[in-house]
C-alpha positions in Angstrom: -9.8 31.6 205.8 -7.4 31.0 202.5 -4.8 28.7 202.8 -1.7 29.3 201.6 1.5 26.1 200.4 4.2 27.5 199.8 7.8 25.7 197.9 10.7 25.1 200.6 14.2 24.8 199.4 14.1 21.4 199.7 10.8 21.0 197.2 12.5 23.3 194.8 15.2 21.1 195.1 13.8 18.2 194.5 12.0 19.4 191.3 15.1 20.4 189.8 16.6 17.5 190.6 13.2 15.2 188.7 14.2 17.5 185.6 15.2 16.3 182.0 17.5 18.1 180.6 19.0 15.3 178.0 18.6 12.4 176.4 20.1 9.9 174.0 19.6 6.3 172.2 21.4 3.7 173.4 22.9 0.8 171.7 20.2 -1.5 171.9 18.0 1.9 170.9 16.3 2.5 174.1 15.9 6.3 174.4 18.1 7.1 177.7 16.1 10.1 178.9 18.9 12.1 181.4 18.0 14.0 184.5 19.3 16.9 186.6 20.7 14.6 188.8 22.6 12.8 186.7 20.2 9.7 186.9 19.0 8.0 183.7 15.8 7.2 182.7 14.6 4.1 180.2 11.9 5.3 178.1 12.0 1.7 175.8 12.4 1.9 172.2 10.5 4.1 169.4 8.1 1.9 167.2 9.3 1.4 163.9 8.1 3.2 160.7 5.4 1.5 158.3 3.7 2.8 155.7 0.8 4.1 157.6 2.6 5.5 160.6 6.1 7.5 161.9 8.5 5.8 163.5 12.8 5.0 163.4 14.2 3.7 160.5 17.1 2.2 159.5 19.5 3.5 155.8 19.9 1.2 153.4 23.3 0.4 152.0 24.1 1.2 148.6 24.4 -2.9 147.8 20.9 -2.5 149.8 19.9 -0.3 147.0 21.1 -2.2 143.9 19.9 -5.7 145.4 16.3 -4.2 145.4 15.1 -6.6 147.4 14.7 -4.6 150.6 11.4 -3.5 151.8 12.2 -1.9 155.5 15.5 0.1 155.1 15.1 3.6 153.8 16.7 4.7 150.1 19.1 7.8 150.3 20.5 10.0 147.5 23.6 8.4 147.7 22.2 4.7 147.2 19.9 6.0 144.6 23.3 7.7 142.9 24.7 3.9 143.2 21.8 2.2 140.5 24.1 1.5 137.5 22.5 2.9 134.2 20.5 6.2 133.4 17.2 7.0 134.9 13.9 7.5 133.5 12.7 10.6 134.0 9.0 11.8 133.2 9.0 15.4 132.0 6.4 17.9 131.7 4.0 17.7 128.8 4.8 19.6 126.2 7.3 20.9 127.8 10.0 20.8 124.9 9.4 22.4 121.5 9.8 19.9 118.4 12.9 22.3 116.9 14.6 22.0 120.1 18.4 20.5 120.2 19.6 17.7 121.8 20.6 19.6 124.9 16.8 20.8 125.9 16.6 17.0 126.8 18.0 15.4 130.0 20.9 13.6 129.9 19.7 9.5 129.9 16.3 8.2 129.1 13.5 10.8 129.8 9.5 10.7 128.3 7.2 13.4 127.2 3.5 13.2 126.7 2.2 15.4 123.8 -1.4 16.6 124.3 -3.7 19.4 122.9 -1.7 22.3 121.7 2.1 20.6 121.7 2.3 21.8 117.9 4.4 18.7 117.0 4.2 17.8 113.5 3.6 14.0 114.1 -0.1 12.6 114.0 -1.6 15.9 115.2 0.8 16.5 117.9 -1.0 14.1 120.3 1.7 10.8 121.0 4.3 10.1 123.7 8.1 10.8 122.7 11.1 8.7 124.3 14.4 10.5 124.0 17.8 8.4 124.7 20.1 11.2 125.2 23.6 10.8 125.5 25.5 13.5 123.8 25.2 15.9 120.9 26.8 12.9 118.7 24.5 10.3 120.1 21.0 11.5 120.8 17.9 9.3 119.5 14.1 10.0 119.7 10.7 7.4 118.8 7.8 9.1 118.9 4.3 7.0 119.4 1.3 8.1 118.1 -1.4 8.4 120.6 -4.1 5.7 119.2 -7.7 4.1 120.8 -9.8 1.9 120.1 -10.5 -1.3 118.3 -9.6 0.3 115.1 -6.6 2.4 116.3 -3.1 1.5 114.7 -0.1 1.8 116.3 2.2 4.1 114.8 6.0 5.0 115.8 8.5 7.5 114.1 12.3 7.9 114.9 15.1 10.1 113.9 18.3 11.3 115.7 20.9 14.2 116.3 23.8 15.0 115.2 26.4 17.9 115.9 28.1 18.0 112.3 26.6 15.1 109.7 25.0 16.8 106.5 24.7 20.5 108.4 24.1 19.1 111.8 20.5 18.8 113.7 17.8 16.6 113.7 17.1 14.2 110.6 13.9 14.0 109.0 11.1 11.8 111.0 11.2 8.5 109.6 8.0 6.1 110.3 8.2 2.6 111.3 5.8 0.7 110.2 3.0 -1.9 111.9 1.8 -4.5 110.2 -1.8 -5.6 111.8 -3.4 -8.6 110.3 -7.0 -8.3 109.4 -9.5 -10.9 110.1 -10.9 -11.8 106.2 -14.3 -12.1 107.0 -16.9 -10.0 105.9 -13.5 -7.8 104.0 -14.4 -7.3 100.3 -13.1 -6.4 97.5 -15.2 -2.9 97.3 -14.3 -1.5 100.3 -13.0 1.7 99.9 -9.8 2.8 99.8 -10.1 5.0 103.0 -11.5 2.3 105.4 -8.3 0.2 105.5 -6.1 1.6 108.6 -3.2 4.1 107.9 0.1 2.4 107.4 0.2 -1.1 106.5 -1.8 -4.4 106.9 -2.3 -7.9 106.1 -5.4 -10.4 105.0 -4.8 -13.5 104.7 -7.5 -15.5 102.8 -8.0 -19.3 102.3 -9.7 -20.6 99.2 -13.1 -20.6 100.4 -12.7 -17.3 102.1 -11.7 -15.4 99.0 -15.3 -15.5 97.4 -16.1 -12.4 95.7 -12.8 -11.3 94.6 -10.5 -11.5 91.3 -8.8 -14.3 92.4 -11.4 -16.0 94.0 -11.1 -19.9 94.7 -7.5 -19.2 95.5 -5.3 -19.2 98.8 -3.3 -16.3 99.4 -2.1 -12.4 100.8 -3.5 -9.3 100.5 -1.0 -6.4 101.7 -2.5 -3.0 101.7 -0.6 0.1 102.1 -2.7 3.5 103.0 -0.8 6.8 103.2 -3.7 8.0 105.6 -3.7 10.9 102.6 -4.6 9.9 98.8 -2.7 6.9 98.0 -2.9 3.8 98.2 -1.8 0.1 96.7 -2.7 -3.8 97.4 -0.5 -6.6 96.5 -1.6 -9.8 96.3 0.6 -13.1 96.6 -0.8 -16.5 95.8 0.0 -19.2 98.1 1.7 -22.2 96.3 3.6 -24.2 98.7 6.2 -27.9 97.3 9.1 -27.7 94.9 6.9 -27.8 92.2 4.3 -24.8 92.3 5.1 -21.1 91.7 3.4 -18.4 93.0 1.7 -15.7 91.3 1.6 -11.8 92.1 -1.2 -9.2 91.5 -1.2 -6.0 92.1 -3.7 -2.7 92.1 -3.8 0.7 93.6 -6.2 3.7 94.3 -7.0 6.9 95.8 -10.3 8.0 97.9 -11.6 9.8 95.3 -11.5 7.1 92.0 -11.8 4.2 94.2 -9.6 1.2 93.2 -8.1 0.2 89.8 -8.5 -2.8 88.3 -6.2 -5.9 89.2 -3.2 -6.4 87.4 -0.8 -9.3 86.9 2.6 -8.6 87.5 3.8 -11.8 87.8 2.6 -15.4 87.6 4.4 -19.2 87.4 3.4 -18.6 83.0 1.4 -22.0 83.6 -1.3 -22.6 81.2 -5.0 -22.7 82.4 -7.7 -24.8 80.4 -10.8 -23.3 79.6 -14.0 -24.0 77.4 -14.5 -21.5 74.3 -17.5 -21.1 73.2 -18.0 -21.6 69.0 -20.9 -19.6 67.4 -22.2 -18.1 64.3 -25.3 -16.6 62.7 -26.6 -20.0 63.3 -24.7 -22.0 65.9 -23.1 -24.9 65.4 -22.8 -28.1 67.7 -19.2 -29.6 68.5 -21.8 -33.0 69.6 -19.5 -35.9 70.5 -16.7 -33.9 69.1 -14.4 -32.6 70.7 -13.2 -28.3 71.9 -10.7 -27.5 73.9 -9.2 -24.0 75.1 -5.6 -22.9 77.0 -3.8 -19.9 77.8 -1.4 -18.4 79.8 -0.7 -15.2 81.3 2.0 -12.9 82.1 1.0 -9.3 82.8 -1.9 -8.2 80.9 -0.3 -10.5 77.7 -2.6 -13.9 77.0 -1.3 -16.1 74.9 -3.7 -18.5 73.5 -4.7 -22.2 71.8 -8.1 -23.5 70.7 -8.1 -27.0 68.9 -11.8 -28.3 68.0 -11.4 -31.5 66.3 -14.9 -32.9 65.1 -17.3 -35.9 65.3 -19.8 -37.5 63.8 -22.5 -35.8 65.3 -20.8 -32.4 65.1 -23.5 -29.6 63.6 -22.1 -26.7 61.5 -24.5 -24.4 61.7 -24.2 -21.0 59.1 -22.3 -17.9 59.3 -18.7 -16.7 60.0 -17.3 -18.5 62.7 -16.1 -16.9 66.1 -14.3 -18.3 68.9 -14.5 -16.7 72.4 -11.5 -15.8 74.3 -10.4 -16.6 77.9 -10.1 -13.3 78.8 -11.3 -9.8 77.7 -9.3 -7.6 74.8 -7.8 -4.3 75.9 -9.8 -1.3 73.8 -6.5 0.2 72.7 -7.4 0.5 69.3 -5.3 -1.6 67.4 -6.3 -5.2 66.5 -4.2 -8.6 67.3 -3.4 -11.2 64.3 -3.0 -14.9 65.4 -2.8 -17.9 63.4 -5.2 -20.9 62.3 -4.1 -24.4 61.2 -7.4 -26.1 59.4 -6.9 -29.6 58.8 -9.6 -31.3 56.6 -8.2 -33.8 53.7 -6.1 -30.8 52.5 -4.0 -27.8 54.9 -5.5 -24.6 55.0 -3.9 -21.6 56.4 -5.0 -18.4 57.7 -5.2 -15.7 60.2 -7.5 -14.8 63.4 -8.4 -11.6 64.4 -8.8 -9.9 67.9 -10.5 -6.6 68.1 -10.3 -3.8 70.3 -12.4 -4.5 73.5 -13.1 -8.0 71.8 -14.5 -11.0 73.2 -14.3 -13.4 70.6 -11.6 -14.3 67.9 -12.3 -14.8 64.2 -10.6 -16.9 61.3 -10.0 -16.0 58.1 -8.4 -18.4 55.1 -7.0 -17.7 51.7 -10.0 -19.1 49.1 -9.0 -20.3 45.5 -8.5 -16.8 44.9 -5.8 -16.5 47.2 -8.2 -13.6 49.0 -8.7 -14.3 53.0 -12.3 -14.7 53.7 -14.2 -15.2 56.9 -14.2 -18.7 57.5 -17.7 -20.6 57.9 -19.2 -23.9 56.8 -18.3 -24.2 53.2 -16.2 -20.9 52.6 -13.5 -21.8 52.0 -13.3 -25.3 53.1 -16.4 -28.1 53.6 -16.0 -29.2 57.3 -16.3 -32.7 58.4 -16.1 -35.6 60.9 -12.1 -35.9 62.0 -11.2 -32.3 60.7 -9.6 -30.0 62.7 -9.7 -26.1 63.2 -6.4 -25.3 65.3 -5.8 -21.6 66.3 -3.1 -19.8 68.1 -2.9 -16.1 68.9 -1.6 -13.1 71.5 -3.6 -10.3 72.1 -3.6 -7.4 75.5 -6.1 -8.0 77.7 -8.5 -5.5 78.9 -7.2 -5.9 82.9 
C-alpha cells in the first residue's frame, strides 16, 4: 500500500524561510547571500580574474593607465581616453583610394597595408603607407615599398596635403632614397647596368680590391644610381686622405640596352703621372744607357704631355721616321693635334709633332736647310749623337 508525505505549514514554512532572495558584496568582498528570514549567509570571496579564467576584477585609474605598469587592474574607455598623444590605428587594406583627401584618413597616426589590387601608383601598389593626420593644413604620408629578400632594397616615398598651396591637394610623391653599401668582391666592372639595385648604392674598394677596373691599383667610391627604368650613372671618387693629396673624380653612365660608356674624367688634382714612351722606327732604335723619360697630366679627356730622351754612348739610332708613343689614346675626332719639339744637338732645331686622329704615337717634324719640315729620323735633318737631346711637348683629346 502507497505511502503518501505530505508538507505541513510548519515545513512550508521553514522552506520559505531557508530561501535566498538577495545578496550583496561586502566590504571586505565576501558575497553576503540574504535569506527570507532576514539571516545572512557568507558565501567567501569570488576568485580573481587571470588570463585563463573569469573572476572579479578591479578598474584601473586613469594615472593606472598612463603609468603602464599595471598588470591586474582592468583598462576602461575613459583611462584609455587619458594616454596623452594620438593613437595608432591599423586600417583595412586597401581600404583608401590613392586620390583620396586628407579627410578619408583618421584623425592621428593610422597604417594601411597595400596588397594585390590596391591600384596605388608606388612600386606596383604593394607597400605599407603611414599617414600623420592632423588637419587639412597639416596632413603627411611615407609610403614603404614592400621588399624581400637578400637583394630587396628599401624604398620610401613622402608627400603631404594641403587645403590652398599651389591649387590645394596632394603634392607629387617624392622618393627618399637608401643608400646600401655593396660588398666589392666578386663586383666588376661589366656588370650590367640592370643588376645593380634600384635607387642608389655604394662600393667601396681598396687598392687591391679594384683589380680589373679603369682605375685599378687605386683606393676609392663607386656610387651607382639606377632609375629601376633605363638610366643609369656611376661616379667614382678617389680616396686621397693628408693636406697634401687631392682627390680625383670619374664618372660614366648607361642604359640596359648599350651597356655602360666609357669612363670619363671630370675632375682630377692636375698632378703629372710619369710614364715610359716607347721610341720606334722602320728599324728601331736603342736609348742603351741613355736616357727616356715620359709625363702627363690630365684634366677631363685633355692630356697634356712631355717626352725628353737625352742620349748615351751606347744609344742605337736605328732608320726611319721617328715616333714616340703617347700615354693615353687620341680621340678619332678627325682633326689632328700640333705640339712642339726642342732638338738639342751642337746646334737648336725646332719643329712640330703631330697627333692623329685615333693616334697612338706622336711624330716630329723639323725645318731642313730648305726651311721645309720633314719627318725627323737619323740624319734628316739633324745627325743624332751622344748628349743630344729630343724634347717634345704637346696637347691632344684623348680617346676616353
Amino acid at each position: 500500500m502507497a505511502t503518501i508525505t505530505g508538507l505541513t505549514a510548519d515545513r512550508m514554512l521553514a522552506i520559505e524561510a531557508a530561501t535566498v532572495v538577495g545578496g550583496s558584496f561586502d566590504s571586505a568582498s565576501h558575497l553576503q547571500l540574504e535569506k527570507h528570514d532576514g539571516t545572512l549567509v557568507d558565501a567567501g570571496t569570488p576568485p580573481d580574474a587571470t588570463e585563463a579564467a573569469k573572476g572579479i576584477v578591479e578598474l584601473a585609474s586613469s594615472a593606472e593607465v598612463i603609468a603602464g605598469t599595471d598588470a591586474l587592474r582592468v583598462v576602461t574607455p575613459a583611462g584609455l581616453a587619458a594616454i596623452p598623444g594620438n593613437k595608432v590605428q591599423n586600417l583595412t587594406a586597401n581600404s583608401i583610394a590613392e586620390s583620396a583627401i586628407y579627410s578619408a584618413y583618421p584623425t592621428g597616426v593610422s597604417i594601411m597595408s597595400l596588397t594585390t589590387g590596391s591600384s596605388w601608383s608606388l612600386a606596383s601598389g604593394f607597400g605599407t603607407v603611414l599617414t600623420i593626420n592632423i588637419d587639412m593644413d597639416r596632413c603627411t604620408q611615407v609610403f614603404y615599398a614592400r621588399a624581400g629578400g637578400a637583394t630587396g632594397l628599401c624604398r620610401s616615398w613622402t608627400r603631404s596635403y594641403h587645403s590652398t598651396d599651389n591649387g590645394g591637394g596632394w603634392t607629387t610623391w617624392q622618393q627618399q632614397m637608401v643608400m646600401p653599401t655593396i660588398n666589392p668582391t666578386g663586383v666588376t666592372q661589366s656588370i650590367p647596368v640592370g643588376n645593380y639595385p634600384q635607387g642608389m648604392c655604394r662600393i667601396y674598394f681598396t687598392s687591391a680590391q679594384s683589380t680589373g677596373w679603369d682605375f685599378a691599383g687605386k683606393a676609392g667610391e663607386v656610387v651607382t644610381y639606377y632609375d629601376g627604368v633605363d638610366y643609369a650613372k656611376q661616379t667614382w671618387t678617389s680616396h686621397a686622405s693628408g693636406s697634401s693629396n687631392k682627390p680625383e673624380t670619374w664618372i660614366r653612365t648607361g642604359n640596359i640596352a648599350s651597356g655602360w660608356s666609357a669612363w670619363t674624367v671630370v675632375a682630377n688634382p692636375g698632378e703629372w703621372t710619369s710614364y715610359t714612351p716607347t721610341w720606334t722606327a722602320s728599324t728601331n732604335p736603342t736609348v742603351g744607357n741613355g736616357t727616356l723619360i715620359g709625363r702627363y697630366f690630365r684634366v677631363g679627356r685633355t692630356i697634356t704631355f712631355q717626352i725628353n730622351l737625352t742620349m748615351g754612348s751606347t744609344t742605337t739610332y736605328g732608320s726611319g721616321n721617328y715616333d714616340f708613343a703617347l700615354p693615353v689614346l687620341a680621340a678619332n675626332v678627325g682633326t689632328h693635334h700640333v705640339g712642339n719639339v726642342h732638338v738639342l744637338a751642337g746646334p737648336r732645331y725646332f719643329g712640330h709633332v703631330l697627333v692623329s686622329p685615333a693616334g697612338t704615337t706622336t711624330s716630329p717634324f723639323l725645318a731642313n736647310t730648305s726651311s721645309q719640315l720633314v719627318a725627323m729620323a737619323q740624319g734628316t735633318p739633324v745627325t743624332l749623337a751622344s748628349g743630344n737631346q729630343i724634347r717634345i711637348t704637346g696637347v691632344y683629346e684623348a680617346a676616353s
